[in-house]
Backbone as a ProteinNet text record, in pm:
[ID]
protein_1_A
[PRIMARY]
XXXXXXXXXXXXXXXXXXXXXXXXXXXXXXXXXXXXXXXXXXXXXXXXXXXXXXXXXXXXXXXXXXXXXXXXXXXXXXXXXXXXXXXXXXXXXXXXXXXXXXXXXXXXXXXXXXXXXXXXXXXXXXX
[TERTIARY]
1092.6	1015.2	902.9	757.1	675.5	612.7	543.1	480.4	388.5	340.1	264	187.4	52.7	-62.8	-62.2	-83.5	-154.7	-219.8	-304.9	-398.3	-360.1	-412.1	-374.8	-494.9	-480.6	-670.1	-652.9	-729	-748.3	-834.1	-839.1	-850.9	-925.4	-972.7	-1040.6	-949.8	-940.6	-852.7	-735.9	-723.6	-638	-441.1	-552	-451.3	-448.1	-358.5	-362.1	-310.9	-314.1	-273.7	-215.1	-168.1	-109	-145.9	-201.8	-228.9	-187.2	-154.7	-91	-122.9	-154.4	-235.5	-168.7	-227.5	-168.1	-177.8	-261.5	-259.3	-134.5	-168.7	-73.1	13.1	149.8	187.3	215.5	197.7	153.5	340.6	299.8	402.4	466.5	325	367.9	237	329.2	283.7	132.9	81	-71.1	-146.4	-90.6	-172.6	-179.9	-99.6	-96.6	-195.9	-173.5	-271.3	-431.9	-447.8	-568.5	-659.6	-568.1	-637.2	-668.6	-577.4	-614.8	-685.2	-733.2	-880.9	-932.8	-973.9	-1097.8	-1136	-1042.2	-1010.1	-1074.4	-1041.2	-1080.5	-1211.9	-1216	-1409.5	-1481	-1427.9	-1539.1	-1530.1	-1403	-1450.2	-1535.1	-1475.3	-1548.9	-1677.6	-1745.4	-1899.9	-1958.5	-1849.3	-1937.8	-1922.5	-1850.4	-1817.6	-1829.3	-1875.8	-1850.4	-1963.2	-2028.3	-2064.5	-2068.1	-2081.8	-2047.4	-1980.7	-2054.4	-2033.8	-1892.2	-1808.7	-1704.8	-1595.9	-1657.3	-1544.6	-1485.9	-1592.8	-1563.3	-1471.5	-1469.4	-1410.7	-1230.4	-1267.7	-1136.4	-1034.8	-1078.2	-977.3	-859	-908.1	-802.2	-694.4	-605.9	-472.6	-406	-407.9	-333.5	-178.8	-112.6	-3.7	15.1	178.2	251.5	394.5	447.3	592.4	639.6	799.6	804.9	813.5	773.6	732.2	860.4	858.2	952.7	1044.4	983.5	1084	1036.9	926.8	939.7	917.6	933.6	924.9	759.1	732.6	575.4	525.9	454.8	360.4	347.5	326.1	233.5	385.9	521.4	567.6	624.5	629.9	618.3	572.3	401.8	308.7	390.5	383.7	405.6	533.1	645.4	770.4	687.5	586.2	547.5	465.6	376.9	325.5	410.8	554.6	622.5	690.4	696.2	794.4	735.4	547.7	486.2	448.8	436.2	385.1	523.4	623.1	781.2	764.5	706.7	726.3	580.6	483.9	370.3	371.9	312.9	281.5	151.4	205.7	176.5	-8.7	-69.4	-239.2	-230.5	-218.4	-221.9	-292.6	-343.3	-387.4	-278.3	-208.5	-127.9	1	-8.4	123.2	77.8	-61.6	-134.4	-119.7	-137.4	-111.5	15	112.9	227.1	268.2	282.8	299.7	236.8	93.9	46	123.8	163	215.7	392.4	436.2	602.8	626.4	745.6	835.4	883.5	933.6	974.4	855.4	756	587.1	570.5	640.3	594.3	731.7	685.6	805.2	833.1	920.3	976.4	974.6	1049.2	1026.9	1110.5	1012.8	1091.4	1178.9	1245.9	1349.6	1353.5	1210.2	1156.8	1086.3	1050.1	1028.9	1151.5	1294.8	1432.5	1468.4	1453.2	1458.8	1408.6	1304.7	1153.2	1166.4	1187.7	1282.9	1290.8	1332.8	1404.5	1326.1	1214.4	1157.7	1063.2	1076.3	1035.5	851	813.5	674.4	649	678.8	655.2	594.6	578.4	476.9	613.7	538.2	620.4	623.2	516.9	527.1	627.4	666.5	774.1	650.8	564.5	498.2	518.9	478.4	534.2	414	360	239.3	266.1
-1859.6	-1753.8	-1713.7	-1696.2	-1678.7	-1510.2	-1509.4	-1353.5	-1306.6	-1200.1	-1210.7	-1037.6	-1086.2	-964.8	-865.8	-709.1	-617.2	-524.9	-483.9	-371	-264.9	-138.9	-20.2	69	137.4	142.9	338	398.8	552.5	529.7	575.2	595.6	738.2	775.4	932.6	1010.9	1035.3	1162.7	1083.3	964.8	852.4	849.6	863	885.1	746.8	712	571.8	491.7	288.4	231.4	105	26	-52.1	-227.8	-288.6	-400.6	-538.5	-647.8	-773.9	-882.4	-959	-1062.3	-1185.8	-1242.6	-1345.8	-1464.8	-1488.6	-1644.9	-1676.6	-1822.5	-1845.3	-1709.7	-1758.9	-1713.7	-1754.3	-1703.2	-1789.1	-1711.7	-1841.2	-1860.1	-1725.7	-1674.9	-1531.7	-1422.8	-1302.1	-1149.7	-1134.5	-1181.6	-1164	-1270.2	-1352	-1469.7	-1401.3	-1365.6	-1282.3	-1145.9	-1089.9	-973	-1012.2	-1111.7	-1161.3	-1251.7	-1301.1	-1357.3	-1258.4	-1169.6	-1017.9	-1011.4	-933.3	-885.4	-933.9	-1046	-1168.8	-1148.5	-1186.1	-1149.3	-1039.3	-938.7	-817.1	-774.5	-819.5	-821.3	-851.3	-1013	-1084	-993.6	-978.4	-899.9	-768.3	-659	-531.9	-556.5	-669.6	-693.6	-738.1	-834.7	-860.5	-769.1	-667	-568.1	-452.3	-371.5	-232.8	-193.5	-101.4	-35.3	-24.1	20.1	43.9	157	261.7	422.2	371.7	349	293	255.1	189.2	99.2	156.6	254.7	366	475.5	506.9	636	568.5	419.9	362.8	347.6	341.2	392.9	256.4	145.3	60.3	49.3	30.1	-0.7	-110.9	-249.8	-400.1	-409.6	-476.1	-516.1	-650	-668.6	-776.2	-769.1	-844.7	-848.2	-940.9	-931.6	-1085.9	-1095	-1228.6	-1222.8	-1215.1	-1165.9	-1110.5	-1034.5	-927.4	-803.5	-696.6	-667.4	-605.3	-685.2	-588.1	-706	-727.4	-810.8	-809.2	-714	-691.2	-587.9	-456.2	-347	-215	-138.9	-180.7	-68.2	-142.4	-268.1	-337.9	-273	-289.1	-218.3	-91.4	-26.4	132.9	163.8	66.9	64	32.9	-54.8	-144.4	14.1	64.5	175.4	311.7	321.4	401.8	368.4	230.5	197.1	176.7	91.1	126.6	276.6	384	570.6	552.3	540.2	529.9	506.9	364.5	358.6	271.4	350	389.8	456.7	435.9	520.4	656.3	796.5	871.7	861.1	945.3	919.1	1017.4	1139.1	1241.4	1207.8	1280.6	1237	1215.8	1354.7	1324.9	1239.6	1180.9	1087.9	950.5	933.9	799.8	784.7	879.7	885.8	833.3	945.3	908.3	753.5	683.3	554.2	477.9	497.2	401.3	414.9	518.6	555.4	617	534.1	552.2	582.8	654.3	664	514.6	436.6	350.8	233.7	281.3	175.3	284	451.6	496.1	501.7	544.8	528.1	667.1	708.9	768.5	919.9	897.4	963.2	1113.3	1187	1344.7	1344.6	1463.3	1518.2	1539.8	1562.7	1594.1	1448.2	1305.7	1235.6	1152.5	1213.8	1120.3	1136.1	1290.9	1276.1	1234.1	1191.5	1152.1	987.3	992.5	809.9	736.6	796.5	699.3	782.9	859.5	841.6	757.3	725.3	621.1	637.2	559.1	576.8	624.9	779	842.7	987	1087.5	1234.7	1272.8	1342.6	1430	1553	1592.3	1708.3	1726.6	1665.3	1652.5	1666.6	1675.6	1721.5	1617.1	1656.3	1595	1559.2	1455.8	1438.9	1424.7
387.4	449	354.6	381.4	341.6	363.7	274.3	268.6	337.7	453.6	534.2	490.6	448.8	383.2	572.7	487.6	574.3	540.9	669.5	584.7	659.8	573.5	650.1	642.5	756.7	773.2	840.1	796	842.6	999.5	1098.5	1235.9	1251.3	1209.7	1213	1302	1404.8	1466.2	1515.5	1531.1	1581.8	1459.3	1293.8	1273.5	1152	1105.3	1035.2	1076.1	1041.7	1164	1052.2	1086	986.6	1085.4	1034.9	1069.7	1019.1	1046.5	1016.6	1013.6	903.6	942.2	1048	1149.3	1245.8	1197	1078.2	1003.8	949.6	869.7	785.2	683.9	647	545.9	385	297.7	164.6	83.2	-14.9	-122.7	-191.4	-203.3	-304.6	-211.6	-263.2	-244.8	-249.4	-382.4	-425.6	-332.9	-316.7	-233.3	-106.6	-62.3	99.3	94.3	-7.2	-35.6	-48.5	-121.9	-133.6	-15.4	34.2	153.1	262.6	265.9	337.7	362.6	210.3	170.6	172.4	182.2	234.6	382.3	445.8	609.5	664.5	585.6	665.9	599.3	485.7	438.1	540	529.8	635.2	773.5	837.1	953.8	1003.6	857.5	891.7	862.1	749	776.9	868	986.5	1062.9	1228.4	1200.4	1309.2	1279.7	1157.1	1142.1	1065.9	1040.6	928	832.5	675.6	564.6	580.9	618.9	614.2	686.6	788.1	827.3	752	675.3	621.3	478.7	461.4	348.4	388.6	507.7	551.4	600.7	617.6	657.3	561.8	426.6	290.9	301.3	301.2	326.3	214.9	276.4	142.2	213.1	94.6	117.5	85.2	132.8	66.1	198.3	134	217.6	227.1	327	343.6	336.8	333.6	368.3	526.5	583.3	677	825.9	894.3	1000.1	968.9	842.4	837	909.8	977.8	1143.8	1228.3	1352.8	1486.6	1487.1	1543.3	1615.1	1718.4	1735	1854.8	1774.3	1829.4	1787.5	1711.5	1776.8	1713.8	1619.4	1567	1455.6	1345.7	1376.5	1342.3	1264.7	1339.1	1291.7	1256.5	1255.2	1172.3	991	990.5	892.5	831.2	910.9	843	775.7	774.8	781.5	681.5	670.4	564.8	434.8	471.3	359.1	253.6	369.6	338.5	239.5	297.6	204.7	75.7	67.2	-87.5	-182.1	-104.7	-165.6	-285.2	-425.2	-514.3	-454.5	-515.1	-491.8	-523.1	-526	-533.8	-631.6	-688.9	-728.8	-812.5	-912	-1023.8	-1139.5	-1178.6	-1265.6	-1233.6	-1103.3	-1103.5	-1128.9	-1084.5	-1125.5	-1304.8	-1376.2	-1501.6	-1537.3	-1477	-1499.8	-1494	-1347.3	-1335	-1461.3	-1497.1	-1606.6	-1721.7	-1712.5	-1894.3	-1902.7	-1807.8	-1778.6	-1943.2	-1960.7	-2085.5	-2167.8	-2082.9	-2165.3	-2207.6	-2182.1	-2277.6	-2413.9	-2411.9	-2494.8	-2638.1	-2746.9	-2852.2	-2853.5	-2930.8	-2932.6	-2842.1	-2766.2	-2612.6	-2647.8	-2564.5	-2595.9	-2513.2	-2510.3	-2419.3	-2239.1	-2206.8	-2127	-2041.5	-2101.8	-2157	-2103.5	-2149.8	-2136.1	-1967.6	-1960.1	-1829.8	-1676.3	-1709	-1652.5	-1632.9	-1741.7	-1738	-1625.3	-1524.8	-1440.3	-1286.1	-1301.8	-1183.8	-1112.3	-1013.9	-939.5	-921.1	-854.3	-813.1	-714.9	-692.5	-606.6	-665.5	-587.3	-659.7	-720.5	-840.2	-953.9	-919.8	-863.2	-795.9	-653	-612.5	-467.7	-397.4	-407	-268.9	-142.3	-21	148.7	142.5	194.4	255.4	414
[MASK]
+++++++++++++++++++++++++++++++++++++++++++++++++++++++++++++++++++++++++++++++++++++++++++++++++++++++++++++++++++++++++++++++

């Protein structure tokens, strides 16, 4: 089973939408991600705007391939599961992720406990 790239794209009042590529599927994760982003370059240049494609805030990844079903609520199982376990945007959690505890030496107390949180907001916040 091979890895199948998607993009996820902002919808202005619509909402956000999670999309799948219908091509081939490749060997590894980055290969699926990268051909993506090729894909959907070439398309939103030759169908959209700039100002568009800026406001569409895309975010890539991949799956492996037939871990949702196909059609729209595929789709939006796939968008639900990505929001899941998305790294947070925040600023100080983007920090955080770069500079986890265990890249640093001798780790404080505060530091020990911090340890073992995941890539998600530090702040709990809901989006």
């Amino acid at each position: 089973m091979g890895w199948r790239g998607y993009v996820i794209a902002n919808k202005g009042r619509m909402g956000r939408v999670a999309m799948r590529d219908s091509g081939k599927t490749f060997a590894t994760k980055a290969a699926a991600i990268k051909n993506m982003k090729g894909d959907n370059n070439k398309w939103m240049k030759k169908n959209y705007s700039p100002e568009w494609v800026e406001k569409a805030n895309f975010e890539y990844g991949a799956v492996p391939d037939g871990k949702f079903k196909d059609g729209s609520q595929g789709n939006k199982s796939l968008l639900k599961w990505h929001d899941a376990t998305a790294p947070c945007q925040h600023p100080m959690c983007i920090e955080w992720n770069r500079n986890k505890p265990e890249n640093l030496e001798n780790r404080s107390p505060e530091e020990q406990r911090m340890h073992n949180v995941p890539w998600t907001c530090l702040l709990g916040l809901v989006y």
